[in-house]
N, C-alpha and C positions, 0 to 999 in steps of 0.2 A: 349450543345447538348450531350447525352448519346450516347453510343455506338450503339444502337439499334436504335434509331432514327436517328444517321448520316448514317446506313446500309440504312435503310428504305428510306431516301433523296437522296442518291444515289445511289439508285438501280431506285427511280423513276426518279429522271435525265438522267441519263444515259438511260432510256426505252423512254423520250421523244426528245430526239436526236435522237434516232436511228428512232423512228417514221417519223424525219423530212431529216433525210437524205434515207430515205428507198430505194428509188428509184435509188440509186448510187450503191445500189447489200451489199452483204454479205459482201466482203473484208472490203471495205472502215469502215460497220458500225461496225465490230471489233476492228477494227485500232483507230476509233474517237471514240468512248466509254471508251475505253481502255485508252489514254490517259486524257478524262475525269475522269474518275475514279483514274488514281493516279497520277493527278495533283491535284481531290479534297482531296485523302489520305494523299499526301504530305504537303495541307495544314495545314489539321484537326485532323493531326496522325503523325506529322515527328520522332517521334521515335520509332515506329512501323514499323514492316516486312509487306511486299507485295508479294505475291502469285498469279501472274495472269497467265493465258491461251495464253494470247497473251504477253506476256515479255520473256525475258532470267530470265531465274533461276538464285536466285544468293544463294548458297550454306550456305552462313553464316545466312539466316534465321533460320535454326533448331536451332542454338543456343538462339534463342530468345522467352521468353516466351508471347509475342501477334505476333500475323501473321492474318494479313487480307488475306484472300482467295477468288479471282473476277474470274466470267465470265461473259467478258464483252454483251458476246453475245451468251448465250446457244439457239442453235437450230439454226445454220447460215443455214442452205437448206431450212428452215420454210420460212425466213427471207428471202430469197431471191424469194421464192414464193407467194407475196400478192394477197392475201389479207391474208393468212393461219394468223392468230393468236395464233398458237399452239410454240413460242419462247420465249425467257426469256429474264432476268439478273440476276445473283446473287452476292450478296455483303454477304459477310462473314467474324468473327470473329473467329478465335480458340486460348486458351488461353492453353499452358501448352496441346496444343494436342486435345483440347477440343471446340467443337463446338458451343459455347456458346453462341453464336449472329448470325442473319441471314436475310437476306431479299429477296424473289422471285419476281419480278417487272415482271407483265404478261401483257407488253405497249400498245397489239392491246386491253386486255381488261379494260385499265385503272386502273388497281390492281394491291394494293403491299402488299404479304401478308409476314408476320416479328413476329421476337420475340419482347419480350416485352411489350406486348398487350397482352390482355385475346383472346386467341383463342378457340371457340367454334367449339368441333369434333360435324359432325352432324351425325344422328343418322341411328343405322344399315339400310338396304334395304333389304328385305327378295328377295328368289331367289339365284339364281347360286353367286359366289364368280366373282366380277366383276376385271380383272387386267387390268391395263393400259401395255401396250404393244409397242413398236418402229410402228412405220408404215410401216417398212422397211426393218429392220436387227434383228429381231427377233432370239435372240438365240436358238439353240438345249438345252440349260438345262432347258431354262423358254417355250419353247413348251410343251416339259416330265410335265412341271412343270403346267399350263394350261392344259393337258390331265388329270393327276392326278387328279386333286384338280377338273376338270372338269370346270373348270372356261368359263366365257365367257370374251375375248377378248376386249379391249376399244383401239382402235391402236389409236396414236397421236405423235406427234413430241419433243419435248426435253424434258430431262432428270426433270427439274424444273417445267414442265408441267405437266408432270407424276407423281412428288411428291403431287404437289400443290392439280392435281383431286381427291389422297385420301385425303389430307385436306379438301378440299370440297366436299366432299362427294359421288362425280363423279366417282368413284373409288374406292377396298375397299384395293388393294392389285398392289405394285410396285415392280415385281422383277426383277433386272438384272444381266447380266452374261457376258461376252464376251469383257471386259476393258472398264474404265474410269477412269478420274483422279481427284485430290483432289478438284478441280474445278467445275467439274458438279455436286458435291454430298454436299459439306460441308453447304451450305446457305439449300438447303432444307432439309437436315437430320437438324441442328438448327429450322429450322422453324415446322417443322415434329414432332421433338421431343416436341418442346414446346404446341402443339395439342394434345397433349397425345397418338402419335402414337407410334408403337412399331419401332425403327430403330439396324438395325445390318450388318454386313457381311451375306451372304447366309449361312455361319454353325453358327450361330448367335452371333459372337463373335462381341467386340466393334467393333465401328468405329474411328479410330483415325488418324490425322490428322499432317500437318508438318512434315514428315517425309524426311527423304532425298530423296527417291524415291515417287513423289507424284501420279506415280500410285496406283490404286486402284480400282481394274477389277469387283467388284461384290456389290452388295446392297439389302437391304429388307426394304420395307416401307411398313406397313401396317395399318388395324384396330389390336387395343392389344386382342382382344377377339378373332383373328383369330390368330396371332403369333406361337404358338404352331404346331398348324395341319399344317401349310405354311413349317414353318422348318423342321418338321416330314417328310412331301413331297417333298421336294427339296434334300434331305440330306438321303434319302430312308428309314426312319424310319418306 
């Protein structure tokens, strides 16, 4: 099994446990996800680094050029409100900093979308600039940024969600502002990227990963035809 297929297999395990314990609330299905995931890492990767949401950091990662990067359970408030289907998982690869494998497991809709596979960007939607948005904490830059650009608004729940809509088309434009860490971004910037989306920081510099400090407060996912005007307007150009 390749990298991308063991992302892809464990992002869909890990989404069908959590299905089966749902009912137990949020804590629990992080805790047992979590564990699944780097007991099957431990199996399938033991000399490989581990990056998870839910572990102790252990600081000798950065020395290592492969570091899998898990959240075991992106969108734990979705997740404890069912039937919402707007939560994740994401399994990720960064090699040398670099986000090179990924997999978004969306369990309530039976989908895991991943690198590795030919991914098909579907095609523009004429009309306003559609972004997906928090449903909830909406930042003051990506308001500004929504007023500007005039966009209209698509609110919905985690981070993976929100990538995954502009993969799918649901979406044309993902931007956030206001922290997150290597965890909520690195499986769908991979998966993102491999769609032929445009992925960056908000001033549009790389994305890079494994760093000692694996915050990393800001994101832009979009259509590549729009990239330009997005950054222009975010960045007061």
């Amino acid at each position: 099994m390749d990298d991308h297929e063991l992302a892809a297999t464990l992002a869909e395990e890990a989404g069908k446990l959590l299905l089966a314990i749902r009912s137990q609330g949020g804590a629990a299905g992080d805790r047992q996800s979590n564990a699944l995931l780097l007991e099957r890492l431990a199996q399938a990767r033991p000399d490989d680094a581990v990056l998870s949401e839910e572990s102790p950091d252990d600081a000798a990662r950065v020395d290592r050029s492969r570091v899998w990067i898990v959240d075991p359970l992106d969108g734990t408030r979705e997740y404890g409100e069912p039937p919402r289907p707007d939560w994740a998982v994401h399994v990720a690869l960064a090699v040398d900093g670099e986000p090179v494998v990924g997999a978004v497991a969306l369990p309530a809709e039976d989908l895991v979308l991943r690198t590795g596979v030919q991914l098909e960007l579907a095609p523009p939607v004429p009309g306003p600039i559609r972004m997906a948005v928090s449903r909830s904490r909406t930042s003051p830059r990506v308001r500004r940024l929504l007023e500007t650009l005039s966009a209209t608004s698509v609110p919905m729940g985690s981070a993976g969600v929100k990538a995954m809509a502009v993969v799918r088309g649901a979406a044309d434009v993902y931007a956030h502002s206001g922290g997150q860490y290597e965890w909520d971004s690195c499986a769908p910037v991979a998966v993102a990227a491999a769609a032929g989306l445009h992925v960056s920081r908000l001033d549009g510099s790389p994305l890079r990963y494994n760093r000692p400090d694996p915050y990393l407060p800001d994101l832009l996912i979009c259509r590549p035809e729009l990239a330009e005007r997005v950054l222009r307007a975010v960045n007061g150009g």
